[in-house]
C-alpha positions in Angstrom: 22.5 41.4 -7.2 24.5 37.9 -7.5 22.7 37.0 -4.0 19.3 37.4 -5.1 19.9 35.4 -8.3 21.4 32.6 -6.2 18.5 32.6 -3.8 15.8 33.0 -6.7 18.2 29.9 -8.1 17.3 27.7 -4.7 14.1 29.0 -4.3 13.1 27.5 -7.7 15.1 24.3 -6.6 12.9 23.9 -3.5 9.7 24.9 -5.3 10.5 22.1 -8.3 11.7 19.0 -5.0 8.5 20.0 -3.3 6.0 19.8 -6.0 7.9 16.7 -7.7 7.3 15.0 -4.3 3.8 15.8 -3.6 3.1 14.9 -7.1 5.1 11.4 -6.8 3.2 10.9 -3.8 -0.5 11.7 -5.3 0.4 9.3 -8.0 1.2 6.6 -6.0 -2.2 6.9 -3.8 -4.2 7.1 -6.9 -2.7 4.2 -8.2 -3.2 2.4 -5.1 -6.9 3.6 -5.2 -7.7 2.5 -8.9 -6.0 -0.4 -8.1 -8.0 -1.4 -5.2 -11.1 -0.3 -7.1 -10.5 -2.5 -10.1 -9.4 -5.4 -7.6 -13.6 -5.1 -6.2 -15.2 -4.7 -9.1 -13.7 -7.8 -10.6 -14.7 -9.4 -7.3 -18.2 -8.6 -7.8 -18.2 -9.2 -11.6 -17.1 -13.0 -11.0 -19.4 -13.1 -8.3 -22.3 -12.5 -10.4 -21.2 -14.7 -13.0 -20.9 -17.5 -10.1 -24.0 -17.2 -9.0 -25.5 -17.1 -12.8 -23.4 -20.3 -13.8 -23.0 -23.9 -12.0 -20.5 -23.0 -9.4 -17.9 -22.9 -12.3 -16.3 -19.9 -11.2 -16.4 -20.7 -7.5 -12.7 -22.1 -7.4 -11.6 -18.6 -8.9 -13.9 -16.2 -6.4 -12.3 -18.4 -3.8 -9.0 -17.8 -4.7 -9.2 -14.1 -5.6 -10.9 -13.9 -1.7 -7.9 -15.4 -0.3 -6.2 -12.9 -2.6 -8.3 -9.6 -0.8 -8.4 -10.7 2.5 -5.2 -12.4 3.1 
């Protein structure tokens, strides 16, 4: 009875470290994601504002470009 209740004990450990690190590991790939997401849209938000204003904006397009590609 003592055996079970020790293996029942590691099972449960194993079961909590495996879902802690799938769950770290989804969290850090959807934070990449939203990141990378928010990164484009600002991209093409100063963008259009660039091309609606007298190249006011360019400097900062060109900088945030240097930013994405490099």
């Amino acid at each position: 009875m003592m055996c079970c209740r020790i293996f029942f004990c590691f099972f449960l450990l194993f079961i909590g470290t495996v879902y802690v690190l799938i769950y770290q590991r989804l969290r850090n790939i959807l934070r990449r994601m939203i990141l990378k997401l928010l990164l484009s849209n600002t991209y093409v938000l100063i963008s259009i504002i660039s091309e609606l204003t007298d190249d006011h904006f360019d400097w900062f397009v060109f900088k945030l470009d240097n930013i994405l590609i490099g």
